[in-house]
C-alpha positions as CSV (number, residue, x, y, z in Angstrom):
1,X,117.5,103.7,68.6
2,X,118.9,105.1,71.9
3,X,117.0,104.8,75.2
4,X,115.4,108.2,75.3
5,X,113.6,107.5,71.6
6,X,112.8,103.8,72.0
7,X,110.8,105.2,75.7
8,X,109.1,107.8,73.6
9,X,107.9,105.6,70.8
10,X,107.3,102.6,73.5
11,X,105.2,105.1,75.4
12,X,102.9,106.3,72.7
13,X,102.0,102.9,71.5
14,X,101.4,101.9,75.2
15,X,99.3,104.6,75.9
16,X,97.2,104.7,72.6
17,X,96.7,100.8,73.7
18,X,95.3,101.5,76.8
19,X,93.8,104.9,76.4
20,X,89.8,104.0,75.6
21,X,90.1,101.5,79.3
22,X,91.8,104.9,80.7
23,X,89.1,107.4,79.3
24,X,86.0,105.2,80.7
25,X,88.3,104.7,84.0
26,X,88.3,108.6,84.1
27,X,84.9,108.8,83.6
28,X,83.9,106.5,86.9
29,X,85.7,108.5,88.8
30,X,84.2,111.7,87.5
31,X,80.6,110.0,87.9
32,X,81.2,109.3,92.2
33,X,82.8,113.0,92.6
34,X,80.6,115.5,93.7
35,X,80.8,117.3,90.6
36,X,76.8,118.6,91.0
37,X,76.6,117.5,87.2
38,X,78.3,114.4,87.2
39,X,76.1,112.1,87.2
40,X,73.3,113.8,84.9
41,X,73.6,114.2,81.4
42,X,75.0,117.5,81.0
43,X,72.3,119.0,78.7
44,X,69.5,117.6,80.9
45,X,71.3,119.3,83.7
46,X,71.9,122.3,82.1
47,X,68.1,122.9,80.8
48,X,66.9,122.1,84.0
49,X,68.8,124.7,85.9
50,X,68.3,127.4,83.3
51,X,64.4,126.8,83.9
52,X,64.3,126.7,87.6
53,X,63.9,123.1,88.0
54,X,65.6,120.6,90.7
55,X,68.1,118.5,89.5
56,X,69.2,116.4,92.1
57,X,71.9,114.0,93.0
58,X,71.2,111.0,94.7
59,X,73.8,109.0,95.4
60,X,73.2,105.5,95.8
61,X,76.6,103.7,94.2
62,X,78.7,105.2,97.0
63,X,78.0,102.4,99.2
64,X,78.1,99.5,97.4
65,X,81.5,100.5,97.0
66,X,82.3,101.1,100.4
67,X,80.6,98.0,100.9
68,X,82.7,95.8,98.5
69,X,86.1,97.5,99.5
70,X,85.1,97.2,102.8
71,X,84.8,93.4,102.9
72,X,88.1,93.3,101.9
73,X,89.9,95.2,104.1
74,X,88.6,92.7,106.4
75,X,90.1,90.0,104.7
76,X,93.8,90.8,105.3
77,X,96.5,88.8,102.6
78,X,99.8,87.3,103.9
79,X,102.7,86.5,101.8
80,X,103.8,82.7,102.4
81,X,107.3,81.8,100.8
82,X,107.8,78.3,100.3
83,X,111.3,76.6,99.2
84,X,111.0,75.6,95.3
85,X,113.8,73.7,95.1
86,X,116.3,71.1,97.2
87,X,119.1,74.0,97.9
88,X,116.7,75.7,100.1
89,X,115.8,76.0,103.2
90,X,112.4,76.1,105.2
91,X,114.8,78.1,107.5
92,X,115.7,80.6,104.6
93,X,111.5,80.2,103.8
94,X,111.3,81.8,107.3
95,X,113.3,84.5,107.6
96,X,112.4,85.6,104.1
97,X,108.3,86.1,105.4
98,X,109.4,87.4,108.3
99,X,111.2,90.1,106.6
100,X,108.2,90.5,104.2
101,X,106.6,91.5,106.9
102,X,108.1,93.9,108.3
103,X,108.8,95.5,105.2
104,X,104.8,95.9,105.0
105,X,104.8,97.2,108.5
106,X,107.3,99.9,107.4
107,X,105.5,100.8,104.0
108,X,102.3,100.6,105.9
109,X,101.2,97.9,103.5
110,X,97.8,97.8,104.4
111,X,97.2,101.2,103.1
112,X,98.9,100.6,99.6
113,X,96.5,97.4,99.5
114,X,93.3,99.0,100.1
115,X,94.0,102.0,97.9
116,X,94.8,100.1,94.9
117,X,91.5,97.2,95.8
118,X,89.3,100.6,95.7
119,X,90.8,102.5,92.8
120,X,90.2,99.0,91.0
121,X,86.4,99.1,92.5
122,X,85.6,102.6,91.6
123,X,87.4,102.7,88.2
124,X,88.8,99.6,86.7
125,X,92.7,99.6,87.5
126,X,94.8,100.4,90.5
127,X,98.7,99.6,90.8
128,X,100.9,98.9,93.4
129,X,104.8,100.1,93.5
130,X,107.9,98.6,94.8
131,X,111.0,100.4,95.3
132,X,114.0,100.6,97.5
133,X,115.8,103.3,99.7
134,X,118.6,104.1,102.1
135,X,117.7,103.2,105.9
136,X,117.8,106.1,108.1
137,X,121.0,106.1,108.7
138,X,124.1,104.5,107.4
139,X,124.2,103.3,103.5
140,X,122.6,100.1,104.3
141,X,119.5,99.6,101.7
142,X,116.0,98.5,102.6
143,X,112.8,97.4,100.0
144,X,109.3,99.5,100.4
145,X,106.6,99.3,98.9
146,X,104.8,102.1,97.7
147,X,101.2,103.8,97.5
148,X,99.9,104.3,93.7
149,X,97.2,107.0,94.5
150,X,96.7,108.2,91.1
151,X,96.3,105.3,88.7
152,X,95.8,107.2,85.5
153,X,99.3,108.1,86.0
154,X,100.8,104.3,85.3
155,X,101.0,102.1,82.2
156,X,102.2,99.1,81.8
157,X,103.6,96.9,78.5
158,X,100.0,96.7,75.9
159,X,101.6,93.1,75.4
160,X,101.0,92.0,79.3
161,X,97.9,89.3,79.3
162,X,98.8,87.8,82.7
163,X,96.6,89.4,85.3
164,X,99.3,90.2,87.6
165,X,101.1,91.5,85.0
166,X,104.5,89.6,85.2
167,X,104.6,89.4,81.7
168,X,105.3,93.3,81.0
169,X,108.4,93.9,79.5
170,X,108.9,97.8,80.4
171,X,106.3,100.4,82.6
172,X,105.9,103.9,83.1
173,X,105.0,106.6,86.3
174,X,104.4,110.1,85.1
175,X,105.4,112.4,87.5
176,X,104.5,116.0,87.4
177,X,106.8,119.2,88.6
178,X,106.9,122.6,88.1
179,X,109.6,124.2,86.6
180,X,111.3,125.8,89.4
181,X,111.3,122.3,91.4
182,X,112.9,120.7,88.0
183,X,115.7,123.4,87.7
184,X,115.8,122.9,91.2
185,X,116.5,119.2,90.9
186,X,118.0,119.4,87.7
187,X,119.5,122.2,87.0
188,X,121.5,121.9,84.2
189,X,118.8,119.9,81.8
190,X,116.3,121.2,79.9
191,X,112.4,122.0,80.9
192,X,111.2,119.8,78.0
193,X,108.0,118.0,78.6
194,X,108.4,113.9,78.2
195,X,104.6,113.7,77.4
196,X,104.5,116.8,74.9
197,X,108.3,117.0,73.9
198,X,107.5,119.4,71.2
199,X,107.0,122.4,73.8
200,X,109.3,123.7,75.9
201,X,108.4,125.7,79.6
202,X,109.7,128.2,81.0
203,X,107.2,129.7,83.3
204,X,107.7,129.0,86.7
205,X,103.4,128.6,87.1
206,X,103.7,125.7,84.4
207,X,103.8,121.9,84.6
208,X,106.4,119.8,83.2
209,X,106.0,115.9,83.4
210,X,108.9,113.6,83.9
211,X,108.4,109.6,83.0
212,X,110.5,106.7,85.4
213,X,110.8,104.4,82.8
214,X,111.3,100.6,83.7
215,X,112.6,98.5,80.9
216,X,113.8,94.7,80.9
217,X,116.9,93.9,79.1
218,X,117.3,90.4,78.1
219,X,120.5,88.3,77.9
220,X,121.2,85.2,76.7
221,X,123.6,82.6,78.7
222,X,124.1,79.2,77.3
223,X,124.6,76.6,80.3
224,X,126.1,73.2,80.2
225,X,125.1,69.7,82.4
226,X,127.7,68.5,84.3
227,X,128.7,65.5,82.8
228,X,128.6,67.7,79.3
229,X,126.5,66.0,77.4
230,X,123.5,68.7,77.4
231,X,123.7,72.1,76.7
232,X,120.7,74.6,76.5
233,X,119.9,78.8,76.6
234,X,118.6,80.7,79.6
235,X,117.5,83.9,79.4
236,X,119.1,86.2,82.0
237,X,116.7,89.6,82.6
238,X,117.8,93.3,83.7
239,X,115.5,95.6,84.8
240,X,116.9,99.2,83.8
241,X,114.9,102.0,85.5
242,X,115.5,105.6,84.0
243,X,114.3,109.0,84.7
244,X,113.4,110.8,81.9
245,X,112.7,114.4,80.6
246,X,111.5,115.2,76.9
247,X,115.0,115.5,76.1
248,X,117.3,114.3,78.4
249,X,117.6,111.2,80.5
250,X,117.7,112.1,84.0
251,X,119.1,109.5,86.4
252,X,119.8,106.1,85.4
253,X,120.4,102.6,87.2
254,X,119.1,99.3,88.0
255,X,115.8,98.0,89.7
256,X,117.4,94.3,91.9
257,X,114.6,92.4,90.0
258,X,113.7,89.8,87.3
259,X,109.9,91.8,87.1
260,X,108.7,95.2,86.2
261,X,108.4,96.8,89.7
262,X,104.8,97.6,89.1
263,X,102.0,96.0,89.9
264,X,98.4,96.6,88.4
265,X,95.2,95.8,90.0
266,X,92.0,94.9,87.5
267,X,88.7,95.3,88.6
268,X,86.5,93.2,86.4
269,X,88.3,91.8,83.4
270,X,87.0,90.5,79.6
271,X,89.2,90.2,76.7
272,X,87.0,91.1,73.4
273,X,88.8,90.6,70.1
274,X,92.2,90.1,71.3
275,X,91.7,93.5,73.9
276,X,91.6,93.7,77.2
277,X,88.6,95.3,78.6
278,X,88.4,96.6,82.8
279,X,85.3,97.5,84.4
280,X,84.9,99.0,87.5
281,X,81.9,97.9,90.2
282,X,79.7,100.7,88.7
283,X,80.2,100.9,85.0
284,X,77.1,99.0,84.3
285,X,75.3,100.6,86.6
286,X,75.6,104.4,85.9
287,X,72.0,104.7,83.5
288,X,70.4,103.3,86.2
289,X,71.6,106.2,88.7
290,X,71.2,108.6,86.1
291,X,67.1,107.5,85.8
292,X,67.3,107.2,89.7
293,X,68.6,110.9,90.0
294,X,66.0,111.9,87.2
295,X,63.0,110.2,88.6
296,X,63.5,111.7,92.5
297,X,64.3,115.1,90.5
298,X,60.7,115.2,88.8
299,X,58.9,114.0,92.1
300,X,60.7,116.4,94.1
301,X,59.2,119.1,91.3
302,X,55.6,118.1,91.7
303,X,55.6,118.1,95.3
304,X,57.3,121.3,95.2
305,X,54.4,122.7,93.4
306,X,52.0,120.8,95.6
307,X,51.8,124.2,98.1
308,X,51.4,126.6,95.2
309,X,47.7,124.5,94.4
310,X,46.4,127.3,91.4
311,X,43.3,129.5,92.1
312,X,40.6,129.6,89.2
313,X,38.6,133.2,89.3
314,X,36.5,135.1,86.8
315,X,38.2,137.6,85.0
316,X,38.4,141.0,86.9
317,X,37.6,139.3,90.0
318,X,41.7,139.7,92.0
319,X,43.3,142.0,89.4
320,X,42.9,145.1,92.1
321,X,44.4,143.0,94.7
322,X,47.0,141.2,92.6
323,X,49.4,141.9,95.1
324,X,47.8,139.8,98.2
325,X,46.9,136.3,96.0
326,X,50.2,136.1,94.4
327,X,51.6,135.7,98.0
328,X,48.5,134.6,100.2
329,X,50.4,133.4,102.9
330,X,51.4,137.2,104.1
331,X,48.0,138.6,103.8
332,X,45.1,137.9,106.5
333,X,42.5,138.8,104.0
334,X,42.1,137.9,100.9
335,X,39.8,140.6,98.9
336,X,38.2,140.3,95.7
337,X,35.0,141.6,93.7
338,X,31.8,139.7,93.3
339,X,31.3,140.6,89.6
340,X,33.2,139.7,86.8
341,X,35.2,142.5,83.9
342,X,31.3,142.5,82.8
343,X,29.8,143.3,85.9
344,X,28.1,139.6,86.3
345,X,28.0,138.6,89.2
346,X,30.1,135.6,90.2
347,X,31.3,132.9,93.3
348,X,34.1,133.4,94.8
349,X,37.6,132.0,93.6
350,X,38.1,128.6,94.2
351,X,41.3,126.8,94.7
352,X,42.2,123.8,92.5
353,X,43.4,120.2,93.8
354,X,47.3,120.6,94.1
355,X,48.9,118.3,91.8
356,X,49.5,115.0,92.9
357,X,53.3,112.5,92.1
358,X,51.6,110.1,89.9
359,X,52.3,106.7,91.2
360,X,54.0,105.4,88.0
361,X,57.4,108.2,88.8
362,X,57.5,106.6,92.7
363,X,57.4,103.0,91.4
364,X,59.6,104.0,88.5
365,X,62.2,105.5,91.3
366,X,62.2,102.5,93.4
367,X,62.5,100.2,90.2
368,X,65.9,102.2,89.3
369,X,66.9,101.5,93.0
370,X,66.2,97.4,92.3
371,X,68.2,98.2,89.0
372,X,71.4,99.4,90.6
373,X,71.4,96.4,93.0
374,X,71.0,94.1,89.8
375,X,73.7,95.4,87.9
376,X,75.9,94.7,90.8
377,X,74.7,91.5,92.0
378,X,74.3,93.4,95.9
379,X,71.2,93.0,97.1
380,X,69.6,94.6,100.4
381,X,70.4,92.2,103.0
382,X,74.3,92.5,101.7
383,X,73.5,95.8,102.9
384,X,72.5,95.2,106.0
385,X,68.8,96.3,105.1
386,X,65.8,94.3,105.8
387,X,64.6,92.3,102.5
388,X,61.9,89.7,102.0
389,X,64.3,86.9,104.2
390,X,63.1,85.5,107.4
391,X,65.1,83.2,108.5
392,X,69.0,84.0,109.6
393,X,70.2,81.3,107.5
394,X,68.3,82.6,104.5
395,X,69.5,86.2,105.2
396,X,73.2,84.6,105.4
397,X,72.9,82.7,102.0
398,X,72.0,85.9,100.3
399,X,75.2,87.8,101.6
400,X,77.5,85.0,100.2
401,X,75.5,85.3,97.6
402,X,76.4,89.3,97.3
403,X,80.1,88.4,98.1
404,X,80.4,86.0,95.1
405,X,79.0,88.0,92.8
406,X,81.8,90.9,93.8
407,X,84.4,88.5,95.2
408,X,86.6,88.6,91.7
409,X,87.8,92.0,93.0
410,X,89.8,90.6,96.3
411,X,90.8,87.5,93.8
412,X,92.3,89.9,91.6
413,X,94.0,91.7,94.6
414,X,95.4,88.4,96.1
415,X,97.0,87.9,92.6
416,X,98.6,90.9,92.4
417,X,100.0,90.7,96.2
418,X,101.4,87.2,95.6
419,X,103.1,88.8,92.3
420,X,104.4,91.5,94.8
421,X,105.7,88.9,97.0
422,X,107.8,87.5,94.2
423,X,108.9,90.5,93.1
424,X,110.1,90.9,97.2
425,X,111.7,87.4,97.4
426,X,113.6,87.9,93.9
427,X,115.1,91.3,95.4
428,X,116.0,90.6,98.9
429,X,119.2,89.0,98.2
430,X,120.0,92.0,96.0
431,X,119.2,94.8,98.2
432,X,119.5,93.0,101.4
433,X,123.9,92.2,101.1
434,X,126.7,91.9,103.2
435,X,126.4,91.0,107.1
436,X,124.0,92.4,108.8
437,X,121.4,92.4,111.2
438,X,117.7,93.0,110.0
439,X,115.0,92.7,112.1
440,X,112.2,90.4,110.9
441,X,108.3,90.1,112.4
442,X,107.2,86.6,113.7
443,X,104.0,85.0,113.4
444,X,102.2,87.2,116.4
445,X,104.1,90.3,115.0
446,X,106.7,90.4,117.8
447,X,110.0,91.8,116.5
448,X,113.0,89.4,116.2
449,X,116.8,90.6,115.2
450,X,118.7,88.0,113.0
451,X,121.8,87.9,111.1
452,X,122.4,87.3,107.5
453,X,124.8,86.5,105.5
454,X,127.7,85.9,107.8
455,X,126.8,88.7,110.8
456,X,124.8,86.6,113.8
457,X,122.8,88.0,116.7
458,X,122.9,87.5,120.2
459,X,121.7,83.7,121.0
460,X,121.8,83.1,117.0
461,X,123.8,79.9,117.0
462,X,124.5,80.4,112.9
463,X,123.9,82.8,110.1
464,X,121.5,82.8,107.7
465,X,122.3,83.0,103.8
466,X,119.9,85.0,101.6
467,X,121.0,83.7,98.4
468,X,120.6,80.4,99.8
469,X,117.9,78.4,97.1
470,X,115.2,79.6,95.4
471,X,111.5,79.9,96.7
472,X,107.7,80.5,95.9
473,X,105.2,82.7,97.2
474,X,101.8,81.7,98.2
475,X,99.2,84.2,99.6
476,X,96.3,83.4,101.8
477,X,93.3,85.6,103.2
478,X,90.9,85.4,106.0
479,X,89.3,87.4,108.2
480,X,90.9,90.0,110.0
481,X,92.4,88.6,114.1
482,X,89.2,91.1,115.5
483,X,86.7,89.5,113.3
484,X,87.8,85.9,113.8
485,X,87.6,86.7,117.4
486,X,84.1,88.0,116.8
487,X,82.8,85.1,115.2
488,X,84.2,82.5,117.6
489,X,82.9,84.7,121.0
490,X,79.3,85.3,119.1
491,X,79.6,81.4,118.0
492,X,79.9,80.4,121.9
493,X,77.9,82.8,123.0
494,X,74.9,81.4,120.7
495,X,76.1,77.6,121.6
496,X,75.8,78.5,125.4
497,X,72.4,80.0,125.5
498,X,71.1,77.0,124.2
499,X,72.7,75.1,126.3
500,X,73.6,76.4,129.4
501,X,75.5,73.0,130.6
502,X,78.4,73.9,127.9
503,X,79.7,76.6,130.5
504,X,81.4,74.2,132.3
505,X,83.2,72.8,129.5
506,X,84.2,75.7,127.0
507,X,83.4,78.8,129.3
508,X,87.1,79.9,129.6
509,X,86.8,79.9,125.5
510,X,84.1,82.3,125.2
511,X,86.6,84.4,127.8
512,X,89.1,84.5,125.8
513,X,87.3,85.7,122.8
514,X,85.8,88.2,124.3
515,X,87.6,91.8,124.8
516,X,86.2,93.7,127.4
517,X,88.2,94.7,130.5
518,X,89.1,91.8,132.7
519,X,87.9,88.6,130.1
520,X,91.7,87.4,130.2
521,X,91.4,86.9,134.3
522,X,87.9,85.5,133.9
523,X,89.2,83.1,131.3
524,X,92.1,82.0,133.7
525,X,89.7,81.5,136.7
526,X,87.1,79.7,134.3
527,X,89.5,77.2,133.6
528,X,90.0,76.1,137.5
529,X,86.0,74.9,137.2
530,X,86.5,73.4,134.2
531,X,87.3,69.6,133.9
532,X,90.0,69.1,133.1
533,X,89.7,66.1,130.6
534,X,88.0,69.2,128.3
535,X,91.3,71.5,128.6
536,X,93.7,71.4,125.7
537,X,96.5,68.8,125.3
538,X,99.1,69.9,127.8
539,X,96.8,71.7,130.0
540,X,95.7,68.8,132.0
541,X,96.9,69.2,136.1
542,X,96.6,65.6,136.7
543,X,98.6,64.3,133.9
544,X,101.4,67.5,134.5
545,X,101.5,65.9,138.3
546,X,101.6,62.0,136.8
547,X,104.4,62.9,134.4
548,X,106.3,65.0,137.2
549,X,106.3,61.8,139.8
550,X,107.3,59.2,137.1
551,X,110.3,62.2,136.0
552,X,111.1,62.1,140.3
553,X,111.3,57.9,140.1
554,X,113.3,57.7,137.1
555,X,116.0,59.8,138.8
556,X,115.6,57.9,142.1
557,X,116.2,54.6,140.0
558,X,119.2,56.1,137.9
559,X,120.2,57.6,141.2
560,X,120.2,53.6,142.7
561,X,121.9,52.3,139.3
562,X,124.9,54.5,140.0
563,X,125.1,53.3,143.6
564,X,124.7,49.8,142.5
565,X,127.6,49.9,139.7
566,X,129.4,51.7,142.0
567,X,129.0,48.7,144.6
568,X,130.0,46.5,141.9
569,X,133.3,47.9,141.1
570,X,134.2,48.1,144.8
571,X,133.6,43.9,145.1
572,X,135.6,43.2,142.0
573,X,138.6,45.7,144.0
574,X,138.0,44.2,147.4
575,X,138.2,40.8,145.1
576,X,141.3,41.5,143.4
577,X,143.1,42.9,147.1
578,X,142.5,39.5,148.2
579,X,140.8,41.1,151.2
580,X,139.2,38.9,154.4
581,X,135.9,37.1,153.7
582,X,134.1,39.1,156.0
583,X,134.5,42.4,153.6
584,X,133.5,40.3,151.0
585,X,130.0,38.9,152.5
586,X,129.5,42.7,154.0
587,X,129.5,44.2,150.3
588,X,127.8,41.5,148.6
589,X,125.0,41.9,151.4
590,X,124.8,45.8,150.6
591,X,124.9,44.6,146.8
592,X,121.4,42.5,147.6
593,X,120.2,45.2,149.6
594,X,120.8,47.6,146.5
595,X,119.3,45.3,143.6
596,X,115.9,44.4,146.1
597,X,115.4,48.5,146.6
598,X,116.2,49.1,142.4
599,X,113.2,46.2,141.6
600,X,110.9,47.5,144.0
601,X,111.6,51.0,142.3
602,X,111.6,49.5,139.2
603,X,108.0,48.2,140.1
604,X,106.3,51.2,141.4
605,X,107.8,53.0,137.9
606,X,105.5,50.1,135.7
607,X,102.8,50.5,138.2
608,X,102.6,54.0,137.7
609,X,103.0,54.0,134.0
610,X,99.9,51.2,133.7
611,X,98.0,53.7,136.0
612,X,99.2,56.7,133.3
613,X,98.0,55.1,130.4
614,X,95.3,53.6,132.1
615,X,94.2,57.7,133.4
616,X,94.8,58.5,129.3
617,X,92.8,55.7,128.3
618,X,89.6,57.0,130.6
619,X,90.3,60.9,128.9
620,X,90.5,59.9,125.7
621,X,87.2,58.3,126.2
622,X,85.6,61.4,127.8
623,X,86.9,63.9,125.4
624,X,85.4,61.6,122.8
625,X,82.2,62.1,124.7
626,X,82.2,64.9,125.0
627,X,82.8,66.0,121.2
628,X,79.9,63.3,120.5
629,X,77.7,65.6,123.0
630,X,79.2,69.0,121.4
631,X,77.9,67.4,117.7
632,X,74.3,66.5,119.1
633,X,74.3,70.1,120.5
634,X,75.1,72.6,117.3
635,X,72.6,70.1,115.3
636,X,70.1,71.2,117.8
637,X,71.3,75.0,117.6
638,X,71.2,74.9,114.0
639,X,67.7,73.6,114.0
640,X,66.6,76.4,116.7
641,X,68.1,79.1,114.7
């Protein structure tokens, strides 16, 4: 079977695989447009509408997935590579993250991330895309890494259980063009469909779909120890990536990779009878916004008719002025007869009670409301709403409560990221060949120019190798550098107003952490009142002057030592010379002038360096007591708050 067959075939037994997860993905996303039907049941809508009655939308899901996506954009991922083996090198490990990184600042990582976290929060799947392209200029190659907008629009191998999805053997993007953009781009192949290759288009207003295929070809290498006594099969893996019409294959080459180069995203994952199943943040909870719309649709009705109280009169009593009491409010007199059809005679009309929302649809409403937060495991204070807490430390507990019950969507993003990251490491010596100079981010994002593979930068005293070893990738999150800031400036700020004495000893902290105009020169002039046992390691003026005098003795007394061997070598000359005695007794008297000076040197150098340790002695002893005092002072802040 030839490529082009063997991708349709694999492509309809992938898609029939995955199509029910796909339809109920479709359907999430129809339920949070702003379709006005979409989250009614379309014949409740329909008779309601047709009769005149409100059917509103209410839409409460919206922000608990704001919410939810939200928490993790403020949890940003970083890719750590590791060496996984003796031939490499934490130097390799290095340069390898810092290029990572600055291939996300180029791709704009953080919006491929948050897309895929929220198409996986709002429907059930999102996918992630790496690729490669030509820099700018030259024909030097670089690796991106690419936004998946519409998610509907990839599948991956129906065999894939990992959930990464490492295990796929092939994957497919379906691209749509018209036809004058395909003729355009492929001019001599023929406008046949890939999905429907049965029909073939030839009006320019049509649609034509084109599928980039990724395949993995599989070789097998038997390898040898090196004494020959053990011999064993490896598996040696290709990705082939083709682009693909109904009936012709498009382009074709090679994706630098041992994994399909794209990368799904589950929301919430269950495996029932050997499926997979995906469910998105709301799935569970769409009857209950249904019932909520429904509810606020009926009490909205009753009120509505609340104005409109009816009028009870005796027949024959309004009929001549018909007119006025079917719109009272433009008449200033309301006329009517004081007999009835009979000629009885009668009261005058009198206006019923209005109807009234029975108290059963407004409990009913706000029970829907408590059903939605249920079904999601978000609760009000999660929310930022007042609930039934009263204490900060309960209102706390019940947001990490709210973030477990939702925190297997960043999991499953942190997965798929530290699959990207292999996927990254495995094709930077591919794409990334020949001596060059790349430029790589460091730990504080400052941009650093090194040289690979034989090229070296300015001050680079050697290259660095790219196919050098073999390495791992580990991911780790945390708040965002603002938030972690935040925390640390409210944390002092809280610590200080309690106790006011702790100014003196971590003020230039709080500074720092703050980020108002002017809080770096506070910080620095904060730290000239603060005492200086309580400044960092290395900060300390006293023991930066202590270690600068003992650094000014030492090169007195190596300064003496010279003079003295140099002393010594003119005796043993003057010795050999056989000069007068009276040269002799002058040296040797310059020689015990020379050794008393180097011991009384020698001396004040151990005095000082007892007084040194003595001065590090006392600060270890005060930071200790200080830490002691910083202990007894959060247990009392924790009981205050």
């Amino acid at each position: 079977m030839d490529v082009l067959e063997r991708a349709k075939t694999n492509f309809k037994k992938d898609k029939d695989s995955w199509s029910s997860i796909y339809k109920k993905a479709k359907e999430d996303l129809h339920f949070i447009s702003d379709d006005p039907c979409a989250q009614w049941d379309e014949q409740d809508y329909n008779n309601r509408v047709q009769t005149g009655r409100p059917a509103l939308t209410i839409d409460q899901l919206g922000q608990f997935i704001h919410q939810v996506a939200n928490d993790i954009r403020m949890n940003t991922p970083s890719i750590n590579v590791i060496p996984a083996n003796s031939e490499s090198s934490e130097q390799v490990a290095e340069v390898c993250k810092g290029l990572i990184r600055e291939i996300e600042y180029y791709s704009n990582a953080d919006d491929v991330y948050d897309t895929a976290s929220l198409n996986s929060i709002r429907c059930g799947i999102g996918f992630i895309r790496v690729d490669f392209e030509y820099e700018e200029e030259g024909f030097e190659q670089r690796l991106c890494i690419k936004r998946v907008v519409n998610p509907l629009a990839c599948w991956i191998d129906s065999g894939s259980i990992e959930c990464d999805g490492r295990d796929a053997k092939r994957g497919y993007v379906i691209d749509k063009y018209s036809i004058s953009e395909f003729k355009s781009k492929w001019p001599d192949k023929a406008t046949v469909c890939f999905e429907h290759s049965d029909v073939s288009y030839s009006d320019d207003e049509d649609e034509i779909s084109v599928c980039e295929y990724f395949e993995i070809e599989e070789e097998v290498e038997t390898i040898t120890s090196e004494d020959g006594t053990v011999s064993r099969d490896i598996t040696k893996k290709t990705v082939k990536r083709y682009i693909m019409s109904g009936a012709d294959i498009l382009e074709e080459g090679t994706f630098p990779s041992k994994y399909i180069p794209l990368i799904p995203v589950y929301g919430e994952e269950a495996w029932i009878d050997g499926k997979r199943q995906l469910y998105s943040l709301i799935r569970k909870s769409k009857s209950a916004q249904q019932m909520f719309n429904y509810w606020k649709s009926l009490e909205t009705e009753l009120l509505m008719k609340a104005p409109q109280a009816p009028v009870m009169a005796a027949e024959g009593q309004v009929e001549d002025y018909a007119d006025d009491w079917k719109n009272p409010s433009k008449s200033m007199v309301l006329r009517y007869k004081t007999t009835d059809a009979q000629g009885n005679p009668v009261a005058p009309p009198q206006r019923l009670e209005p109807p009234t929302v029975p108290i059963g649809i407004v409990n009913a409403a706000q029970g829907t409301k408590d059903d939605i937060k249920a079904t999601m495991g978000i609760y009000s204070s999660g929310l930022g709403e007042r609930s039934n807490e009263t204490s900060g430390i309960a209102i706390q507990r019940r947001q990490q409560e709210g973030d477990v019950a939702t925190f297997h969507f960043q999991d499953n993003l942190i997965r798929s990221i530290t699959q990207l990251g292999r996927i990254l490491v495995s094709a930077i010596p591919e794409v990334y060949t020949g001596g060059r100079i790349l430029r790589i981010l460091g730990m504080e994002d400052e941009p650093v120019n090194i040289g690979v593979n034989g090229a070296l930068a300015i001050e680079q005293p050697q290259t660095i190798d790219l196919s050098q070893g073999r390495y791992d990738v580990r991911v780790k999150t945390g708040g965002s550098y603002t938030t972690r800031r935040q925390e640390a400036a409210d944390f002092l700020s809280n610590l200080i107003n309690v106790s006011p004495e702790m100014m003196q000893i971590m003020g230039d902290l709080l500074f720092e952490n703050l980020d108002f105009s002017g809080a770096n020169v506070m910080a620095e002039r904060m730290k000239k009142v603060v005492d200086p046992k309580f400044l960092e390691e290395g900060q300390d003026p006293q023991v930066a002057q202590l270690t600068a005098q003992l650094q000014e003795m030492a090169a007195i007394i190596e300064g003496l030592q010279a003079q003295l061997q140099s002393k010594q070598e003119e005796l043993a000359i003057k010795a050999q010379g056989e000069q007068n005695d009276a040269e002799e007794a002058r040296v040797k008297a310059e020689l015990q002038v020379l050794e008393l000076r180097l011991k009384q040197e020698q001396q004040k150098f151990d005095s000082a360096i007892k007084s040194q340790e003595l001065q590090l002695k006392e600060r270890e002893l005060a930071l200790k007591e200080a830490e002691l005092q910083i202990e007894a002072i959060q247990g009392r802040s924790v009981v205050v708050t």
